[in-house]
N, C-alpha and C positions, 0 to 999 in steps of 0.2 A: 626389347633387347635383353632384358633381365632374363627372358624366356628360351631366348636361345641360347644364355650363357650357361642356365639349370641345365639345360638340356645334353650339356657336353660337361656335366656336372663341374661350373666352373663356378666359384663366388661372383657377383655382381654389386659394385653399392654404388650409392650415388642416385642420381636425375640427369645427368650431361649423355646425351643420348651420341654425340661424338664424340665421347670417352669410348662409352658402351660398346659402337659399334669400332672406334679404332683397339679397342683388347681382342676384340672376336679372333678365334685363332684359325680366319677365314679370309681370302680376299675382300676387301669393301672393297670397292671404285669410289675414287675421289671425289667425284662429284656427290654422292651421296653422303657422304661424309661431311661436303659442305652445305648439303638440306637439312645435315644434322643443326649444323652450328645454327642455323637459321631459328630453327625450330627453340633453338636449345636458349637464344635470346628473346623468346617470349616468356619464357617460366616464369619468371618476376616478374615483367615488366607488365604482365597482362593481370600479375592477380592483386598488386598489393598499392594500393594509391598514394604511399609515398613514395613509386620508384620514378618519376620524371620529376623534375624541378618544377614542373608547375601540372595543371590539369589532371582529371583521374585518367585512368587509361583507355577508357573508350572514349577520350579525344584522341588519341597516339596511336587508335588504332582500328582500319575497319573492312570492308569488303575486301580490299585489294591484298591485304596483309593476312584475312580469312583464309581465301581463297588459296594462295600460296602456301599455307602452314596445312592446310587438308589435305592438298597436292603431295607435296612435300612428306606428309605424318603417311599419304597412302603409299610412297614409293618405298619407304623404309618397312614398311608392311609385308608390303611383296617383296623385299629383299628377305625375310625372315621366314617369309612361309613354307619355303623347303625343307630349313631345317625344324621347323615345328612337324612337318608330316607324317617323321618315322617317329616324335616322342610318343 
């Protein structure tokens, strides 16, 4: 998202990927936006072992939660690749 925002030479900061993609001064669709928030609740909680009250995080967390965040990380991908084409 940082790269679409270059791309229309706009600043981007942050890691909240439905930040990112709600500034685009483009239509998201809503629902993307909520694959954002998805995604955007694993940042911590996947890298850093005191973010659950008990257990590291590869107890909190496994194929089904994988599978959904790849899903999820490719649809936002493909929303972005047109505006990458003409940079």
């Amino acid at each position: 998202m940082k790269a679409v925002h270059l791309s229309r030479d706009q600043d981007a900061w942050g890691h909240v990927i439905a930040r990112l993609l709600a500034e685009l001064p483009v239509d998201v669709p809503a629902d993307l936006r909520e694959k954002a928030r998805v995604l955007d609740g694993f940042y911590i909680t996947t890298r850093y072992a005191n973010s659950h009250a008990e257990g590291p995080p590869f107890e909190h967390f496994g194929t089904l939660q994988s599978e959904e965040a790849l899903l999820y990380a490719g649809e936002i991908i493909e929303f972005a690749r047109p505006f990458m084409a003409g940079s």
